[in-house]
Gaussian input, Z-matrix of N, CA and C with variables (Angstrom, degrees):
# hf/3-21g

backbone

0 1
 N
 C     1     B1
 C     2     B2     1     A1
 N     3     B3     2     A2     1     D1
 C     4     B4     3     A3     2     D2
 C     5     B5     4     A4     3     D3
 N     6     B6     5     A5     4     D4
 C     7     B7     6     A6     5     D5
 C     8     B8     7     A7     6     D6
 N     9     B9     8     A8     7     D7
 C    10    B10     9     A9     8     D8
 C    11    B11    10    A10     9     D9
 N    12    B12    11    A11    10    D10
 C    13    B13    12    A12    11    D11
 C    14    B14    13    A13    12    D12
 N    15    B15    14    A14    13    D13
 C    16    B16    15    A15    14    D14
 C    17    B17    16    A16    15    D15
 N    18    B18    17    A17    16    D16
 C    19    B19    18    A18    17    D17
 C    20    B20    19    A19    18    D18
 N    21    B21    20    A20    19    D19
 C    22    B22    21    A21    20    D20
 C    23    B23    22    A22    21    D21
 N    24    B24    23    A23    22    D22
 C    25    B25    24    A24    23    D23
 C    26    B26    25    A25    24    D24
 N    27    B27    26    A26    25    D25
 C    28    B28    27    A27    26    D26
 C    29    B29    28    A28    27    D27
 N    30    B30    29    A29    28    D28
 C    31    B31    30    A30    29    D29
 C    32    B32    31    A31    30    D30
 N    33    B33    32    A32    31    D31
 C    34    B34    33    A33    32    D32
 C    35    B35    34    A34    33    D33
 N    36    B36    35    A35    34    D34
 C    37    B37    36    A36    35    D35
 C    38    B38    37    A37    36    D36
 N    39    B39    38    A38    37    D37
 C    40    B40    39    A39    38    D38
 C    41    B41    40    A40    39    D39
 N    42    B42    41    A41    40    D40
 C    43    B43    42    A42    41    D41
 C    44    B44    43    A43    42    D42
 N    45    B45    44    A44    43    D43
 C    46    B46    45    A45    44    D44
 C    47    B47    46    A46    45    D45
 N    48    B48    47    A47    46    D46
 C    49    B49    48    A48    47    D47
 C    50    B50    49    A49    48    D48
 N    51    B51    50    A50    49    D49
 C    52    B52    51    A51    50    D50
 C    53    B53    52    A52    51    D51
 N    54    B54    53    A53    52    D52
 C    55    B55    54    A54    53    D53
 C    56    B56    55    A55    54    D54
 N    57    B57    56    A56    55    D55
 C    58    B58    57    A57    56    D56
 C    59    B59    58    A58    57    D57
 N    60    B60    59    A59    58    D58
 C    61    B61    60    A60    59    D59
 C    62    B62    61    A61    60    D60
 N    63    B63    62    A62    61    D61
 C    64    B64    63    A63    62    D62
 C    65    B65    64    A64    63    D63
 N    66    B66    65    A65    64    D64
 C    67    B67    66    A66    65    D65
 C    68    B68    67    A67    66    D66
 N    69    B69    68    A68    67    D67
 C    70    B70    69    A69    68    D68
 C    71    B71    70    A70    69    D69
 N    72    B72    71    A71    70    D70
 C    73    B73    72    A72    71    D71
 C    74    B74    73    A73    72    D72
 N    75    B75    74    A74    73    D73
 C    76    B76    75    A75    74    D74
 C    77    B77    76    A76    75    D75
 N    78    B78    77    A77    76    D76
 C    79    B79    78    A78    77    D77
 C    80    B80    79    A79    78    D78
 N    81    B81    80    A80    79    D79
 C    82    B82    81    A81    80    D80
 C    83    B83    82    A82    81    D81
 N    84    B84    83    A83    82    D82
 C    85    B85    84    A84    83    D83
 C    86    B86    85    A85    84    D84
 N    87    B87    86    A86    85    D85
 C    88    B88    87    A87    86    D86
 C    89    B89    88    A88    87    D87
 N    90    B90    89    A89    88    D88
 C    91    B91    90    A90    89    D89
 C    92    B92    91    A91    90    D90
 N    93    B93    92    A92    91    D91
 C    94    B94    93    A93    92    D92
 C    95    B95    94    A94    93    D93
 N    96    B96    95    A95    94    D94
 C    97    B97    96    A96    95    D95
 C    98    B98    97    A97    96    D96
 N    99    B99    98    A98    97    D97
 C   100   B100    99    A99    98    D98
 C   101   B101   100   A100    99    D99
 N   102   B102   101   A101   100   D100
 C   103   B103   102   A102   101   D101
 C   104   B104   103   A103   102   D102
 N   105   B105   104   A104   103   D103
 C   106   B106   105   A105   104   D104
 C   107   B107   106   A106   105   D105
 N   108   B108   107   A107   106   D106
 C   109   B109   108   A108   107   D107
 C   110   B110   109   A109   108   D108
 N   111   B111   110   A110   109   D109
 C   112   B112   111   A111   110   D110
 C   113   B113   112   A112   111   D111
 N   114   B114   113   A113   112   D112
 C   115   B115   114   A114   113   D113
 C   116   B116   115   A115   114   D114
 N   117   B117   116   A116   115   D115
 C   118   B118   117   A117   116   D116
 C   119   B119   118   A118   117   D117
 N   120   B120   119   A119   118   D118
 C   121   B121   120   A120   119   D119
 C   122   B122   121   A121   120   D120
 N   123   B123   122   A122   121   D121
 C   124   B124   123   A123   122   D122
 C   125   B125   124   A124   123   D123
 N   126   B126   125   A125   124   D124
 C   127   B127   126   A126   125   D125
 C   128   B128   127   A127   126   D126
 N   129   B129   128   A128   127   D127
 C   130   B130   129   A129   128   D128
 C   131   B131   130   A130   129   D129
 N   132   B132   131   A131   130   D130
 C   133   B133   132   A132   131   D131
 C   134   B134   133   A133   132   D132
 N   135   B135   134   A134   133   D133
 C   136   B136   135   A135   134   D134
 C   137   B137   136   A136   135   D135
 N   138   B138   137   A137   136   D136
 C   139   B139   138   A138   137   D137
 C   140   B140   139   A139   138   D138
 N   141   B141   140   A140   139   D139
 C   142   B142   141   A141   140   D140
 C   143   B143   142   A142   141   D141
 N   144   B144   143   A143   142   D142
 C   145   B145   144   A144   143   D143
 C   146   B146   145   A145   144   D144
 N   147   B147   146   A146   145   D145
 C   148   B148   147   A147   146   D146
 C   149   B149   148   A148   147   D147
 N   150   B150   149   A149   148   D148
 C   151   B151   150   A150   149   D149
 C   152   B152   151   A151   150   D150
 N   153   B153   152   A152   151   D151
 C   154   B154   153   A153   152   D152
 C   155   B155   154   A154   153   D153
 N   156   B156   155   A155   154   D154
 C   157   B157   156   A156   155   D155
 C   158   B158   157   A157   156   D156
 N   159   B159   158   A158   157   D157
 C   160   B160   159   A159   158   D158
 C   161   B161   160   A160   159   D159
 N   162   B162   161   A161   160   D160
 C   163   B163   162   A162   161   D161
 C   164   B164   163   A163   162   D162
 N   165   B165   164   A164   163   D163
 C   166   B166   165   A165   164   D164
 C   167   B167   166   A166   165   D165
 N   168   B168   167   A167   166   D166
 C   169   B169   168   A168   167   D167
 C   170   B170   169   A169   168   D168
 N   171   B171   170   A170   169   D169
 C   172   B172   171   A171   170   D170
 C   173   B173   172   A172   171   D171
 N   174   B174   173   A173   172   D172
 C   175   B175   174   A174   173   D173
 C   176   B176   175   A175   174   D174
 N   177   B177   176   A176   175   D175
 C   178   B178   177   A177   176   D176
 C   179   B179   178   A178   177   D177
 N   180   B180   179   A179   178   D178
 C   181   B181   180   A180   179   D179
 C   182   B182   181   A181   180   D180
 N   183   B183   182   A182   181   D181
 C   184   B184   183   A183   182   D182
 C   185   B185   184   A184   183   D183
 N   186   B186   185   A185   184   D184
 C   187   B187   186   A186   185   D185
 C   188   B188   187   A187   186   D186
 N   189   B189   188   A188   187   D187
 C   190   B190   189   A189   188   D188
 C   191   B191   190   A190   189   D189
 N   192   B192   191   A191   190   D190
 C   193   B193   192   A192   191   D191
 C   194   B194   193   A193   192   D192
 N   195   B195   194   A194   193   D193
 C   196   B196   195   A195   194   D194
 C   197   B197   196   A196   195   D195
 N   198   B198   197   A197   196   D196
 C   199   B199   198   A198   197   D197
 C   200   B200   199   A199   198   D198
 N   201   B201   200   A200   199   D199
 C   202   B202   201   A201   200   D200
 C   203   B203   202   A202   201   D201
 N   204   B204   203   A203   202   D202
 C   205   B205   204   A204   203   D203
 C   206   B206   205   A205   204   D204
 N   207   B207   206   A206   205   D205
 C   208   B208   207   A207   206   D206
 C   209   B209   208   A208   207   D207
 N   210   B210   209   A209   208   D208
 C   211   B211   210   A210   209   D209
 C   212   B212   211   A211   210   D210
 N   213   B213   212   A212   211   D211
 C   214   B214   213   A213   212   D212
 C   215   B215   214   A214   213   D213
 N   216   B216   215   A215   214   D214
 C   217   B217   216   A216   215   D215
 C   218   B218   217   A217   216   D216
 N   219   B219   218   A218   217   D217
 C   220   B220   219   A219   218   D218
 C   221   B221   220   A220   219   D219
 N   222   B222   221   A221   220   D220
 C   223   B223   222   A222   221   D221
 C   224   B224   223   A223   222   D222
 N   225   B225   224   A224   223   D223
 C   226   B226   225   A225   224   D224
 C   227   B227   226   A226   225   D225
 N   228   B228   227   A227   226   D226
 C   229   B229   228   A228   227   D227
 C   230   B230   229   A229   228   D228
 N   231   B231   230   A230   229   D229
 C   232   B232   231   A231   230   D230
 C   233   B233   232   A232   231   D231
 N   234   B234   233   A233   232   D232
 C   235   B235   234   A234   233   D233
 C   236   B236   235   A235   234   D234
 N   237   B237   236   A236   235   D235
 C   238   B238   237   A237   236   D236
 C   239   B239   238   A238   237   D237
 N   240   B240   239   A239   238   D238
 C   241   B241   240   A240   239   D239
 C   242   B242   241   A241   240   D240
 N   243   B243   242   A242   241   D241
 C   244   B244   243   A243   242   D242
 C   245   B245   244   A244   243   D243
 N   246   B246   245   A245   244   D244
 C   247   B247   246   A246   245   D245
 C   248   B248   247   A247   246   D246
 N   249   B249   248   A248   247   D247
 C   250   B250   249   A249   248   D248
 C   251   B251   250   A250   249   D249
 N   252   B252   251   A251   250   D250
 C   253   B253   252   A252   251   D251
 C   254   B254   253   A253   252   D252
 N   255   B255   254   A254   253   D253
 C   256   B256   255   A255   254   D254
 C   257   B257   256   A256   255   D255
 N   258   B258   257   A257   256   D256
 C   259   B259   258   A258   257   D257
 C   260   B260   259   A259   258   D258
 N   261   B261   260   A260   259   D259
 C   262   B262   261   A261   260   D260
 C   263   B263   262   A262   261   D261
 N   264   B264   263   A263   262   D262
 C   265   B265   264   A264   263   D263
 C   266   B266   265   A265   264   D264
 N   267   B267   266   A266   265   D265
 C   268   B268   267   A267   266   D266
 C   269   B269   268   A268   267   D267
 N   270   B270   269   A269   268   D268
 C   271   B271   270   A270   269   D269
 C   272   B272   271   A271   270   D270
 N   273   B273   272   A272   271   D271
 C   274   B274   273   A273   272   D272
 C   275   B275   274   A274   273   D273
 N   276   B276   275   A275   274   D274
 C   277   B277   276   A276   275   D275
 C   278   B278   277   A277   276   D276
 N   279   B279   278   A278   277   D277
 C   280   B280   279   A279   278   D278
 C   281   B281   280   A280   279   D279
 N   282   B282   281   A281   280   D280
 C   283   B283   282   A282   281   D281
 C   284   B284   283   A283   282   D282
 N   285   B285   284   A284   283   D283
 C   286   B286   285   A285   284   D284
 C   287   B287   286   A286   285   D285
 N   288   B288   287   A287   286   D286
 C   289   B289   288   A288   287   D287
 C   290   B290   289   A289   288   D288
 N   291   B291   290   A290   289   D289
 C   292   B292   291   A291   290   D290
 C   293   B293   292   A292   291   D291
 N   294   B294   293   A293   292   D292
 C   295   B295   294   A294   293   D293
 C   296   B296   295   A295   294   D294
 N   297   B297   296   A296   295   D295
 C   298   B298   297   A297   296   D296
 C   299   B299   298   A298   297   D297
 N   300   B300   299   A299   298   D298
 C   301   B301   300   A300   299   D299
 C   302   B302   301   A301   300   D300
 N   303   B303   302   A302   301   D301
 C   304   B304   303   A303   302   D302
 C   305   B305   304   A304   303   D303

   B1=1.4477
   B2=1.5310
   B3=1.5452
   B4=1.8721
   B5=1.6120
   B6=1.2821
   B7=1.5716
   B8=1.4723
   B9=1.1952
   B10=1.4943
   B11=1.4454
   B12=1.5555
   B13=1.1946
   B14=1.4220
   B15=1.3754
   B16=1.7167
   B17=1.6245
   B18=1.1907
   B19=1.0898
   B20=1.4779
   B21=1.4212
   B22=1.6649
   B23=1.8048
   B24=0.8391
   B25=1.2775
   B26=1.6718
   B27=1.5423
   B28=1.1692
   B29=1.9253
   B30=1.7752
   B31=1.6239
   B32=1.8452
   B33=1.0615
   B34=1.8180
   B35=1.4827
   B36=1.1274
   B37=1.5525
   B38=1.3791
   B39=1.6026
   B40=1.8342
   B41=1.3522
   B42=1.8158
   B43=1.0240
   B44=1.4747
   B45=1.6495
   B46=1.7631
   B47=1.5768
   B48=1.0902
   B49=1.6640
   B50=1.0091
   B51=1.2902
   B52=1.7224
   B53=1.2707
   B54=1.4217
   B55=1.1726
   B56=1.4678
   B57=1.2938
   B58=1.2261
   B59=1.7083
   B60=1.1468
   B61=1.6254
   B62=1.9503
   B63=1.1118
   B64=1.6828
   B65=1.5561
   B66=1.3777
   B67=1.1823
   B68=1.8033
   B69=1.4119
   B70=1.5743
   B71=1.7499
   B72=1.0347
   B73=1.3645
   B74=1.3239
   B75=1.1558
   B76=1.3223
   B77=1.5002
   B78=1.5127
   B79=1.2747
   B80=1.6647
   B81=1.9657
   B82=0.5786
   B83=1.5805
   B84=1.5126
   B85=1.8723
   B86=1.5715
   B87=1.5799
   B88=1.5840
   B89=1.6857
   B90=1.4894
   B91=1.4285
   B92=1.7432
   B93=1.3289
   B94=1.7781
   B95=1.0252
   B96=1.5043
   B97=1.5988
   B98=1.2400
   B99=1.7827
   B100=1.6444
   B101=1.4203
   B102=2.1550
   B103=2.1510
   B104=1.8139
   B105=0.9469
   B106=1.5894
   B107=1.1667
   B108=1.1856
   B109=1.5606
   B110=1.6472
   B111=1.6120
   B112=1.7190
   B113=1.4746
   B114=1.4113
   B115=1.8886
   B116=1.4400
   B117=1.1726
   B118=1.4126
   B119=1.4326
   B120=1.5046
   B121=1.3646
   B122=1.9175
   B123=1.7603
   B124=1.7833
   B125=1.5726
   B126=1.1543
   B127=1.2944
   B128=1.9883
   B129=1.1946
   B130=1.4216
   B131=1.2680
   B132=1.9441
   B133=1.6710
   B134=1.3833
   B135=1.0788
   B136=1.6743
   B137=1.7305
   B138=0.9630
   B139=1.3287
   B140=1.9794
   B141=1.4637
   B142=1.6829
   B143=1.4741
   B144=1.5653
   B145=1.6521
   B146=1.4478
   B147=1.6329
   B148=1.1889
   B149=1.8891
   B150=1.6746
   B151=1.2069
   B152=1.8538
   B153=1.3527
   B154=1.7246
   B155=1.4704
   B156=1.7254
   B157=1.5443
   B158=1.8877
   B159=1.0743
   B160=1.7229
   B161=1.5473
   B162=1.0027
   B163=1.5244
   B164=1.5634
   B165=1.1163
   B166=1.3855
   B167=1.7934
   B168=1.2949
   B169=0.9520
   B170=1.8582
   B171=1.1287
   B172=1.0736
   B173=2.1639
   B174=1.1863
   B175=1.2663
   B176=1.5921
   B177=1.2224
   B178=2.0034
   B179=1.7257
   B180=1.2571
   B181=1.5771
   B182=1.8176
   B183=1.0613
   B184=1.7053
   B185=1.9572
   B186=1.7167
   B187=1.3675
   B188=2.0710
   B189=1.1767
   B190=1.6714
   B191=1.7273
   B192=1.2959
   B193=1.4551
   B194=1.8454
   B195=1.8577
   B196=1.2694
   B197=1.9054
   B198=1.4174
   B199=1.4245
   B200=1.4727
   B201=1.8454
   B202=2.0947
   B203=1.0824
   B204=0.9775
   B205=1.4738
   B206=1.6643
   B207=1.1062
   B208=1.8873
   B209=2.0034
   B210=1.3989
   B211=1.3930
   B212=1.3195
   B213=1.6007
   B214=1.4321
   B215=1.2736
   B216=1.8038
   B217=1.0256
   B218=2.0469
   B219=1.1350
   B220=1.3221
   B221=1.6957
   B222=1.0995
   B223=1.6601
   B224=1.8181
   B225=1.2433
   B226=1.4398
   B227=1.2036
   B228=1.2018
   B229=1.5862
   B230=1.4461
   B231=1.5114
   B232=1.5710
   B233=1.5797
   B234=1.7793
   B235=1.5496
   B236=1.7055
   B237=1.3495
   B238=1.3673
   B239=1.3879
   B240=0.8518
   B241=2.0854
   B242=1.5911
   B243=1.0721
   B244=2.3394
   B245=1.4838
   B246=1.5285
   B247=0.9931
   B248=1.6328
   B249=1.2328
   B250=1.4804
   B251=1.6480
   B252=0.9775
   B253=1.5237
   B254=1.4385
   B255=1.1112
   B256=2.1971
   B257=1.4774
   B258=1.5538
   B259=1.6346
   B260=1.8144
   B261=0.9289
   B262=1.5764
   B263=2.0074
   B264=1.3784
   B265=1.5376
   B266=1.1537
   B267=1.4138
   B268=1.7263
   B269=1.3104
   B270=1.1593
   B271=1.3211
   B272=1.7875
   B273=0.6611
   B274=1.5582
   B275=2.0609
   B276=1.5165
   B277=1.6412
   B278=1.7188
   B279=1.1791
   B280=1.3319
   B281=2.0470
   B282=1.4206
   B283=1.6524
   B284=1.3274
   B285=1.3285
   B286=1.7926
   B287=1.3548
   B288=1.5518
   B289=1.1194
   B290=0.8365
   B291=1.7419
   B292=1.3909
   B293=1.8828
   B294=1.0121
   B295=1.9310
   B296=1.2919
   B297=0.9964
   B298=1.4995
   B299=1.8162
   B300=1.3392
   B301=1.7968
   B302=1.6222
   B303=1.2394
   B304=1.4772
   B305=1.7765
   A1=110.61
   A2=102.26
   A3=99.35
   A4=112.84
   A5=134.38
   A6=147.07
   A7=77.24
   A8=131.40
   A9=120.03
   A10=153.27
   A11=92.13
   A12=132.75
   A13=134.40
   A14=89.38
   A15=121.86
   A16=110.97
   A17=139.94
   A18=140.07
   A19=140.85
   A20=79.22
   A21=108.91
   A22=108.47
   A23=124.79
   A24=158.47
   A25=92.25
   A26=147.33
   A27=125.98
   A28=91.88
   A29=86.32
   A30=82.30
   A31=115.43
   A32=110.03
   A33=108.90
   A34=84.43
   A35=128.25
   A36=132.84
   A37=121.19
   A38=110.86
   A39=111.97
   A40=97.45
   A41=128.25
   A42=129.88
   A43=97.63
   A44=114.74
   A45=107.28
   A46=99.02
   A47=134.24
   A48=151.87
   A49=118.79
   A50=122.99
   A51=150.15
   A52=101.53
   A53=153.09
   A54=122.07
   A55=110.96
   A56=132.04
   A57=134.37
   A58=102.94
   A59=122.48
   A60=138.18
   A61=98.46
   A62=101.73
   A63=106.15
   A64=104.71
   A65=107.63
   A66=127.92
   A67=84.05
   A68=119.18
   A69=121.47
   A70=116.22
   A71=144.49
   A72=164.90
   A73=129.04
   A74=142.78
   A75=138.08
   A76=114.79
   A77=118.17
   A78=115.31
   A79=125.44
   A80=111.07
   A81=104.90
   A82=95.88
   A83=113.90
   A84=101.56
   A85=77.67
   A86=87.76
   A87=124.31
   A88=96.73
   A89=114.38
   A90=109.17
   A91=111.73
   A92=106.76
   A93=119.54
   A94=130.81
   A95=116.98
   A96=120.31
   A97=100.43
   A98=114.07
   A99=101.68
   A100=82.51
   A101=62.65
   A102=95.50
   A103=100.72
   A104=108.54
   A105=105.70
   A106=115.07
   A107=121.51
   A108=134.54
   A109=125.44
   A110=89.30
   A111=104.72
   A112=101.98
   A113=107.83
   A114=126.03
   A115=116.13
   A116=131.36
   A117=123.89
   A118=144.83
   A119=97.33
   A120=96.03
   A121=110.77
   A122=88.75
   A123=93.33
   A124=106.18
   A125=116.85
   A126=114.66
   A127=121.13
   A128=101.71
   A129=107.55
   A130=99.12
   A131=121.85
   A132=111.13
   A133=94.50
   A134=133.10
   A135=135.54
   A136=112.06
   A137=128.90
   A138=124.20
   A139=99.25
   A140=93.89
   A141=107.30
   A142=86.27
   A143=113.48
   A144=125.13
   A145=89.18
   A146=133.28
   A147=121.24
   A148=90.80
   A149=112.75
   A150=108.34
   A151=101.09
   A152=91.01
   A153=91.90
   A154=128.79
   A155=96.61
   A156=107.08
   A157=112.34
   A158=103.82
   A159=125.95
   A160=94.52
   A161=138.24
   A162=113.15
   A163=109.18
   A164=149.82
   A165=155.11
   A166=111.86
   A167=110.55
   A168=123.00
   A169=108.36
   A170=115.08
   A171=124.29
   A172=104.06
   A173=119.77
   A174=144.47
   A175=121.63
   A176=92.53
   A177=124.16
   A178=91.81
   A179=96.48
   A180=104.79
   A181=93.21
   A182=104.68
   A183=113.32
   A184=122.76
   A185=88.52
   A186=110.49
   A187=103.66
   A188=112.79
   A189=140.59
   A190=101.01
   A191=112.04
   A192=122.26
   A193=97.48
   A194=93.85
   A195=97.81
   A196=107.21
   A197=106.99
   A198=103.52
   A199=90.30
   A200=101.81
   A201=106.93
   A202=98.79
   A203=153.66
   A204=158.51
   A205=130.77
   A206=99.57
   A207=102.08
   A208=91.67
   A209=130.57
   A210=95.62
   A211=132.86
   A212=112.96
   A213=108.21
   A214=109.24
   A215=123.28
   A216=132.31
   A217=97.95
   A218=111.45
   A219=103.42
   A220=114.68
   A221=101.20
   A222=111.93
   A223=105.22
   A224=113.24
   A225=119.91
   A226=120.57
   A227=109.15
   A228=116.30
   A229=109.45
   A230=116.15
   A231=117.77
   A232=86.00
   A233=98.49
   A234=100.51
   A235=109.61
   A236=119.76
   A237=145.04
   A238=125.75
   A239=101.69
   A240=104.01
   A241=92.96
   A242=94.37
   A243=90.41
   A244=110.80
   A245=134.52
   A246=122.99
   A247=119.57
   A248=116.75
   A249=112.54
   A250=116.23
   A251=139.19
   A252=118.68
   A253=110.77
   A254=95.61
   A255=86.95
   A256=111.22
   A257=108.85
   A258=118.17
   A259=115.28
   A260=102.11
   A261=116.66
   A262=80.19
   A263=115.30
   A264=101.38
   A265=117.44
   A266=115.37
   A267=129.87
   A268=122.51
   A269=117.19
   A270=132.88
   A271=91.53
   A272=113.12
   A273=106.20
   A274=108.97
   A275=98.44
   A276=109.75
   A277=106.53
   A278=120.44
   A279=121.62
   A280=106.33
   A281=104.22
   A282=112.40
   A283=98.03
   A284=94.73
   A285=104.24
   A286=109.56
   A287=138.20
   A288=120.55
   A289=143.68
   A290=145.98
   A291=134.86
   A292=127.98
   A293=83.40
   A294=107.04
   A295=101.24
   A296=131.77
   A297=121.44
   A298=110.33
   A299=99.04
   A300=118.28
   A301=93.74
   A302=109.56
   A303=123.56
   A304=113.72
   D1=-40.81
   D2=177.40
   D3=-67.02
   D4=-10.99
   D5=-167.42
   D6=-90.24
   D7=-70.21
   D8=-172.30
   D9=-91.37
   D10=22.25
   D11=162.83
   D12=-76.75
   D13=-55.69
   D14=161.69
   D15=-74.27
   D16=-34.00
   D17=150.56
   D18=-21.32
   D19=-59.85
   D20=-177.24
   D21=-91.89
   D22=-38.79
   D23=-159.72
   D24=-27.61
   D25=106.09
   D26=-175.97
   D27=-128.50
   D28=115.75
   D29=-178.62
   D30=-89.43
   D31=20.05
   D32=173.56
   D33=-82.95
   D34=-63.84
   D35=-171.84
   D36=-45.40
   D37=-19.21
   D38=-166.87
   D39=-134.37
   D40=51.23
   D41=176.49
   D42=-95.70
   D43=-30.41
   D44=178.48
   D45=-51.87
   D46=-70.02
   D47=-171.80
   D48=-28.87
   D49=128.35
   D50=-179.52
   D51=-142.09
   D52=63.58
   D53=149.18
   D54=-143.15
   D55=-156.30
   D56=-166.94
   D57=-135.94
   D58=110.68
   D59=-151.93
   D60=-109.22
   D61=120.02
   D62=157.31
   D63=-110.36
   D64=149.67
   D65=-143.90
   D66=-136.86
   D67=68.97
   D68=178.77
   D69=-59.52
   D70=143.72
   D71=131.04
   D72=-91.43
   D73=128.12
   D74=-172.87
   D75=-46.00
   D76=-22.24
   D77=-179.11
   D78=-131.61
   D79=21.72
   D80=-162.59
   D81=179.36
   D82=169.13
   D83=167.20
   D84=-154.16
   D85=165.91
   D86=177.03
   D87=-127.93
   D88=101.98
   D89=166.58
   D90=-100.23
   D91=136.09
   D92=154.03
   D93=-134.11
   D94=175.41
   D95=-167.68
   D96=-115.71
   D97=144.48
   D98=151.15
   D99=-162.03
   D100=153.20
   D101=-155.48
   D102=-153.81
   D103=112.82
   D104=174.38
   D105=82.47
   D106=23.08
   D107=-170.69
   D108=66.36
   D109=27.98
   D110=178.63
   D111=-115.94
   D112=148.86
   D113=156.63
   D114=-100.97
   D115=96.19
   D116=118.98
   D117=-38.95
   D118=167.36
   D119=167.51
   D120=-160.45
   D121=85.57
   D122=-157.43
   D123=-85.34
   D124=170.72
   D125=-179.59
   D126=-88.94
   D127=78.18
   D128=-164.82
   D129=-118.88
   D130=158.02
   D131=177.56
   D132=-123.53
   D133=40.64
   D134=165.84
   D135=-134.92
   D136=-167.44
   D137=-174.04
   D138=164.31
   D139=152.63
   D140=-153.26
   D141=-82.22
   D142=-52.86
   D143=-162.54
   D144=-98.53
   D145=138.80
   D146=167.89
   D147=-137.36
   D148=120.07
   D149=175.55
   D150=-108.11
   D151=144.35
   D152=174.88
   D153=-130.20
   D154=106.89
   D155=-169.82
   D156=-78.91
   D157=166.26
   D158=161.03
   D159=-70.21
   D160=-64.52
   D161=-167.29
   D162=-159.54
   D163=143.74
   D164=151.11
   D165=2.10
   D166=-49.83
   D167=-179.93
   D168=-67.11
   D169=-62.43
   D170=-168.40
   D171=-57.63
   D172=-35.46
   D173=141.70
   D174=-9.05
   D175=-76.75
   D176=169.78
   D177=-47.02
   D178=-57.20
   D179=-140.76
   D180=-66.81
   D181=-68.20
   D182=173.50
   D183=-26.58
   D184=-66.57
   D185=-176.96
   D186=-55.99
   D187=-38.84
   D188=-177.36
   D189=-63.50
   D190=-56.51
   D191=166.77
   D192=89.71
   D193=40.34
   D194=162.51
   D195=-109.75
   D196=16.74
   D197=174.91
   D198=-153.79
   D199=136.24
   D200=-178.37
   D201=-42.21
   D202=-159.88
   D203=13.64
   D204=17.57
   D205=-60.25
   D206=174.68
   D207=-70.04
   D208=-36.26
   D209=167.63
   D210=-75.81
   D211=-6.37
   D212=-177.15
   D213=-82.90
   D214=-24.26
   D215=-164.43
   D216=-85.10
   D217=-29.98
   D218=-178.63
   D219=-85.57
   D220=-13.34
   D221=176.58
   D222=-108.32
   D223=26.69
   D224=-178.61
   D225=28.32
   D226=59.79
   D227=178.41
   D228=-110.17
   D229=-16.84
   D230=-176.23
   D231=-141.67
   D232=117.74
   D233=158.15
   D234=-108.90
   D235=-171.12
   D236=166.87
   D237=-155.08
   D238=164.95
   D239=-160.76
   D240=-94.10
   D241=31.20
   D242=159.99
   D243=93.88
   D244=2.70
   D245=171.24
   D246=-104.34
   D247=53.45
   D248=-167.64
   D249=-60.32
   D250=-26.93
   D251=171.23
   D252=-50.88
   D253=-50.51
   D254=-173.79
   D255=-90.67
   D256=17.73
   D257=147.28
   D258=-70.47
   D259=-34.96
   D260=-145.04
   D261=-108.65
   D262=-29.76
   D263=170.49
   D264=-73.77
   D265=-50.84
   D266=152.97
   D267=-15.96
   D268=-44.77
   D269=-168.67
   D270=-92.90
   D271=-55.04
   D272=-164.36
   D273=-69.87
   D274=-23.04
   D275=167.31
   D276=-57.56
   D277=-27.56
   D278=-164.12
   D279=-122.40
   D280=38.07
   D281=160.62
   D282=-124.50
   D283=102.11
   D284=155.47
   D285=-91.74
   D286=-5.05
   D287=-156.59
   D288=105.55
   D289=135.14
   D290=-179.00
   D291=-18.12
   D292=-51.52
   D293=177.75
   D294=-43.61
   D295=-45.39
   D296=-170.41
   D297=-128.68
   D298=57.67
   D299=-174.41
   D300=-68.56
   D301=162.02
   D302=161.27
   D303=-35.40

């Protein structure tokens, strides 16, 4: 997930962004930071934004913008701990574009 994080990673898009994002899985999380139009990935076990997917895959697919978002979120397939604008900025930090599809 961190290979495709950093991948995608488009910092013109995540200049609004300051916070520190966990990235939940049923069996696991991937937490990072972004601040100043940079991504990390520090070793912390809390996180400000915490979104929580069904699986890695489903993740790719969302963040990739080969699956809605407002439908996963209305069919409760993607939650967040209450801050949805800088869900939906989050998401938009990580469209580079066809070029780097799932």
């Amino acid at each position: 997930m961190q290979e495709f994080l950093e991948g995608r990673f488009f910092a013109d898009a995540a200049r609004e962004l300051a916070t520190d994002v966990e990235f939940r899985f049923p069996d696991h999380s991937v937490f990072c930071d972004i601040r100043n139009r940079n991504l990390s990935f520090p070793d912390i076990s809390s996180a400000d934004l915490v979104l929580y997917f069904e699986s890695p895959q489903q993740a790719r697919g969302l963040l990739s913008g080969t699956l809605d978002p407002i439908t996963a979120f209305m069919e409760s397939r993607l939650r967040a701990n209450g801050h949805l604008i800088r869900v939906f900025q989050l998401f938009a930090a990580f469209r580079r574009g066809d070029a780097n599809s799932v």
